[in-house]
C-alpha positions in Angstrom: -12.4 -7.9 69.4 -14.1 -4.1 70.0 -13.4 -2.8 67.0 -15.0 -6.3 65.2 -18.1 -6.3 67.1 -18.3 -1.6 66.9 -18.2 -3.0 63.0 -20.6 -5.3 62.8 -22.9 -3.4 65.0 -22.5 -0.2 62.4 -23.1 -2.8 59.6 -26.4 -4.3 61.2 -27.6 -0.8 62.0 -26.4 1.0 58.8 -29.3 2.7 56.7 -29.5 0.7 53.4 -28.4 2.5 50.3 -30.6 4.3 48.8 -32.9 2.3 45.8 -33.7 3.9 42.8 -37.4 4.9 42.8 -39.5 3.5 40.2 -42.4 5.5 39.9 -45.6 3.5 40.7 -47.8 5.3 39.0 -47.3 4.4 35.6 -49.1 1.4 34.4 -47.0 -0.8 32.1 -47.9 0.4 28.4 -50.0 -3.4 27.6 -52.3 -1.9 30.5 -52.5 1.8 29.5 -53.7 0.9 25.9 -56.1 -1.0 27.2 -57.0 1.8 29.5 -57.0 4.0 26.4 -58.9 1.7 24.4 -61.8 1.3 26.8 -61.6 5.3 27.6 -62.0 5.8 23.5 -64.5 3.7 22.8 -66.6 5.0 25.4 -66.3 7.9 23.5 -67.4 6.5 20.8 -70.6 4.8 22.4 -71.4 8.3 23.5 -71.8 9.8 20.2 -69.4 12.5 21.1 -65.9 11.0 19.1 -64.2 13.4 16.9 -62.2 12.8 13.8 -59.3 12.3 16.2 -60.8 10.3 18.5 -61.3 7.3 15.3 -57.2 8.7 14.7 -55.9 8.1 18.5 -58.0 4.9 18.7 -56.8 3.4 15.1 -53.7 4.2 16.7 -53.3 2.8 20.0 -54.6 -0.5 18.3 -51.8 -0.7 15.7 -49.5 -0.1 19.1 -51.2 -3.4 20.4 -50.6 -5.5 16.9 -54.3 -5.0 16.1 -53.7 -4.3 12.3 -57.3 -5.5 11.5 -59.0 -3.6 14.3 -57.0 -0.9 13.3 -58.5 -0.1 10.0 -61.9 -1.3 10.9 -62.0 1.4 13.2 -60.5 4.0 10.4 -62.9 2.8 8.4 -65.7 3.6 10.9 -64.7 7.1 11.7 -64.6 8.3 8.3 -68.4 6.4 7.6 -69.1 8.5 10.8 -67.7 12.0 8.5 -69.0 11.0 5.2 -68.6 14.6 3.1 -64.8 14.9 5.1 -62.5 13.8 2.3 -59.8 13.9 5.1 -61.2 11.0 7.1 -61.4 8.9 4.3 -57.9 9.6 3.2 -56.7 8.6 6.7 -58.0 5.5 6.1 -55.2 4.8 3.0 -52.7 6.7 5.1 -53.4 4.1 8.1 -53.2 0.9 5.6 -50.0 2.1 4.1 -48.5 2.0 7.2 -49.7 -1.6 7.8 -48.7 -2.5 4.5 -45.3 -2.0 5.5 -45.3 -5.1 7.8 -44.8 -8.1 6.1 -48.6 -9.8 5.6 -49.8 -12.8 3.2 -50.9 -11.8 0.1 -54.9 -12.5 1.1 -54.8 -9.8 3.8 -52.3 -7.3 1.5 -54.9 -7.8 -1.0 -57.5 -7.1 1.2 -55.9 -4.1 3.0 -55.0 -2.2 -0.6 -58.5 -2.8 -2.0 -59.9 -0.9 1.3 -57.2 1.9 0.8 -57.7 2.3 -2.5 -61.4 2.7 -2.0 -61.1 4.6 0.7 -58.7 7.7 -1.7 -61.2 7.1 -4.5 -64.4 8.5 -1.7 -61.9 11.3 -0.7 -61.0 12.0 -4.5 -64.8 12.1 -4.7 -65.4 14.7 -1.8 -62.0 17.0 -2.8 -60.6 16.1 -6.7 -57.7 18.1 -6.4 -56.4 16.6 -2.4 -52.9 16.3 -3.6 -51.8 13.8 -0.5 -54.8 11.7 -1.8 -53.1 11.6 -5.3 -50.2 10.6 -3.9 -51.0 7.8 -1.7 -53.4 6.5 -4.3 -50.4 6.4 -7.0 -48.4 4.6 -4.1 -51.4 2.2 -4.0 -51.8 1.4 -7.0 -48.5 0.8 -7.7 -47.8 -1.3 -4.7 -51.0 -3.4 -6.0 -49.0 -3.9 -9.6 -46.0 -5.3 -7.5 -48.6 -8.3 -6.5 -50.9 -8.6 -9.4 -49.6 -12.1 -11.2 -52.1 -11.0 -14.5 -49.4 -8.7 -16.5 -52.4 -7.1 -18.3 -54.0 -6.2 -14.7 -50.5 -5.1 -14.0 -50.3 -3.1 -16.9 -53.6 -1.2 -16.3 -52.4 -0.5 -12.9 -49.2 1.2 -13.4 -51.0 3.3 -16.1 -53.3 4.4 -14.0 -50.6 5.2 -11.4 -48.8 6.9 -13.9 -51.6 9.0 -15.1 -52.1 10.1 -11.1 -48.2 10.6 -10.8 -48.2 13.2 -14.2 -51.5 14.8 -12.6 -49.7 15.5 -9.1 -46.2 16.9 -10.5 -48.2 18.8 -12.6 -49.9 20.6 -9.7 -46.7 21.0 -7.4 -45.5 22.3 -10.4 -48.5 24.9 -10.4 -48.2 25.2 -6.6 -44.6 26.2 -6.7 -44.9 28.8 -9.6 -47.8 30.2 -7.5 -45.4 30.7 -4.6 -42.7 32.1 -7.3 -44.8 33.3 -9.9 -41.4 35.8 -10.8 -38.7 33.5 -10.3 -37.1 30.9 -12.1 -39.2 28.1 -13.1 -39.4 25.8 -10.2 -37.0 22.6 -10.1 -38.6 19.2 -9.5 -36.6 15.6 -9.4 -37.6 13.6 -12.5 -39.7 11.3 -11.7 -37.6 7.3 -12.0 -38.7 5.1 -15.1 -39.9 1.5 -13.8 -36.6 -0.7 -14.3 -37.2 -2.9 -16.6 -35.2 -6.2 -14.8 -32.4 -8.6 -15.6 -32.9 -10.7 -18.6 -33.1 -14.3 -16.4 -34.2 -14.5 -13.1 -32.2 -14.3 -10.2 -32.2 -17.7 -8.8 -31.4 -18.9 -12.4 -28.6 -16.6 -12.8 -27.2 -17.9 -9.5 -27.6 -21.4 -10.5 -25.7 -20.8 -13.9 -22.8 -18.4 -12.7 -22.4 -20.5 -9.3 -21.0 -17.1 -7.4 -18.6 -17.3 -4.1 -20.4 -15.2 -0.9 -17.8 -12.4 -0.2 -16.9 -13.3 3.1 -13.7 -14.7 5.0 -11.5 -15.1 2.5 -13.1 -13.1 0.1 -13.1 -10.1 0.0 -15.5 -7.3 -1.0 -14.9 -6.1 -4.1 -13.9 -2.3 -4.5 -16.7 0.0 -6.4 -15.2 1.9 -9.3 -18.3 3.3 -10.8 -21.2 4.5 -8.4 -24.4 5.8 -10.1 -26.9 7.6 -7.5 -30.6 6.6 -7.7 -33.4 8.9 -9.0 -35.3 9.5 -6.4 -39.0 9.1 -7.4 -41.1 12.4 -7.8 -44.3 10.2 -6.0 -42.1 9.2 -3.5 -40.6 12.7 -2.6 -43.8 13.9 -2.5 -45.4 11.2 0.2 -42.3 12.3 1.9 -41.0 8.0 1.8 -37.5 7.5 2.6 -35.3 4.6 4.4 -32.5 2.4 3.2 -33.5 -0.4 0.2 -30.9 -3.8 0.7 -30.2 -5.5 -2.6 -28.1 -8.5 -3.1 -26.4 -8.1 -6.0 -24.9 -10.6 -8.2 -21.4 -9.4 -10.0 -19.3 -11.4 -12.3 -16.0 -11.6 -12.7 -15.4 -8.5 -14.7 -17.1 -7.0 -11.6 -20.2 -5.7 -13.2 -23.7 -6.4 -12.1 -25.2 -10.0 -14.1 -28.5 -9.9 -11.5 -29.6 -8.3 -7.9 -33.0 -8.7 -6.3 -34.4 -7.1 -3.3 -34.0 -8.2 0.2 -35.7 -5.1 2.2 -38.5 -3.1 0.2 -39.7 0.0 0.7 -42.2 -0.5 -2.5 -42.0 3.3 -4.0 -38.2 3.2 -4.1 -37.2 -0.6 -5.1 -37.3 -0.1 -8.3 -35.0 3.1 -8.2 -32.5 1.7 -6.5 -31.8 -2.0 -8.8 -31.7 0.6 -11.6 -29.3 2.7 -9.6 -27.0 -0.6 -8.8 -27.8 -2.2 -11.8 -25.1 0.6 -13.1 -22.3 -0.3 -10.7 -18.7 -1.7 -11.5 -16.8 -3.0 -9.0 -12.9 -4.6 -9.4 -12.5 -8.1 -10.4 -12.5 -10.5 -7.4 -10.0 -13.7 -7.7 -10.0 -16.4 -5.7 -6.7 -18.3 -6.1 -5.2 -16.0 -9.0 -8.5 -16.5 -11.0 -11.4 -14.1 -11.4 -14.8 -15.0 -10.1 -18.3 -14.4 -9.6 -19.5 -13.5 -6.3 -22.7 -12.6 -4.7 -22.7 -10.0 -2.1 -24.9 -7.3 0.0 -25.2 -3.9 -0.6 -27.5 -1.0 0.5 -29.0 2.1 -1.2 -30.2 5.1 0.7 -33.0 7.4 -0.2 -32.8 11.0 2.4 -35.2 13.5 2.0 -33.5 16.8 2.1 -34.7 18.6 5.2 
């Protein structure tokens, strides 16, 4: 009976454990962009922002889902530095980033027109402003991808392609200036467009009525791999990331159709040519060869 109550005293009377601290004075982050918001544009209002104030405020509204506001406020800061060809350029290099969020095609339109504007004013200011080049090839060529006019289309990727010639010529000037006694400088060939499956891919589906590898089915086994040419333009804006393709193999195991599931615009078209070149084994389903539609995944990685 002592020792129960000497217990029950010592657990009444015990120090609680000690609680993780959570420091108090950090406001959660929808409160400190806010914070930051009204602290930049106050800035702003004072006729004292900087280049980078336009930059930090731009960003903390894309940090907020603000795409819109975002650019807007891009747009102001390089109207606020008209002769800085920079400025103008970060105005493309803020949209690009946008443009890699899924948006309807209205507001996609609208974003590439201001990007594109926006490179053509820093062109202007500095002709030879290589990352301009680059982002304005990109541009364009993104814009091709959603122009349903093929002779719109058509001007576009020349246009592109005239810009993509003009910037691998000067990295090919900028590295024989930095090895003007070496060997001549090695640059990755640039990818040819692909030029696509003769039937779309829906069609093919619908004709060749493929089993999903799966369960039972298994994937089949790749006996010819082809790496993908990674794109000079693409190298050069420093894009990387992982392309998804479904692919569509028959039932000799080579590819009838793929399409892409997850874009990264500069390098899609790199890698359905790449796959496009696969073989894989036959894959039966009860002792008889068949089509089958399956996932696969082609990485781009920028040498470091």
């Amino acid at each position: 009976m002592t020792t129960q109550f000497a217990l029950c005293l010592f657990l009444t009377f015990a120090p609680a454990p000690p609680q993780s601290q959570v420091a108090r004075d950090t406001p959660p982050p929808i409160i400190e962009n806010a914070r930051r918001e009204r602290e930049l544009r106050a800035i702003i209002d004072s006729g004292q922002a900087t280049k980078q104030t336009y930059i930090d405020l731009a960003t903390v509204l894309m940090n907020q889902g603000r795409m819109s506001d975002a650019v807007e406020v891009a747009r102001s800061g390089a109207a606020a530095a008209p002769s800085d060809a920079e400025a103008s350029h970060r105005v493309a290099v803020l949209v690009w980033q946008v443009l890699q969020a899924k948006l309807v095609p209205d507001f996609q339109r609208k974003c590439l027109k201001q990007a594109i504007e926006a490179e053509d004013r820093a062109l202007a200011i500095q002709p030879d402003y290589l990352e301009a080049l680059t982002y304005k090839n990109m541009l364009l060529r993104t814009q091709a991808n959603i122009e349903t006019d093929p002779v719109e289309q058509k001007r576009l990727i020349d246009e592109a392609d005239v810009i993509r010639n003009r910037v691998i010529e000067m990295q090919r000037q900028k590295q024989g200036a930095a090895n003007p006694a070496g060997a001549p400088p090695s640059l990755a060939p640039s990818a040819e467009p692909f030029a696509g499956f003769p039937e779309p891919f829906d069609q093919a589906v619908a004709r060749m009525q493929p089993v999903r590898v799966g369960g039972n089915v298994r994937t089949p086994t790749k006996v010819r791999d082809v790496k993908p040419v990674y794109p000079s333009e693409a190298q050069a804006a420093r894009v990387q990331g992982v392309v998804i393709i479904e692919a569509l193999v028959d039932d000799r195991g080579e590819i009838a159709n793929a399409r892409v599931l997850r874009s990264i615009p500069l390098l899609d078209s790199a890698a359905l040519s790449a796959v496009s070149q696969w073989r894989f084994t036959s894959t039966e389903l009860n002792g008889m060869p068949v089509p089958v539609i399956m996932t696969v995944t082609v990485n781009f990685t920028l040498m470091q």
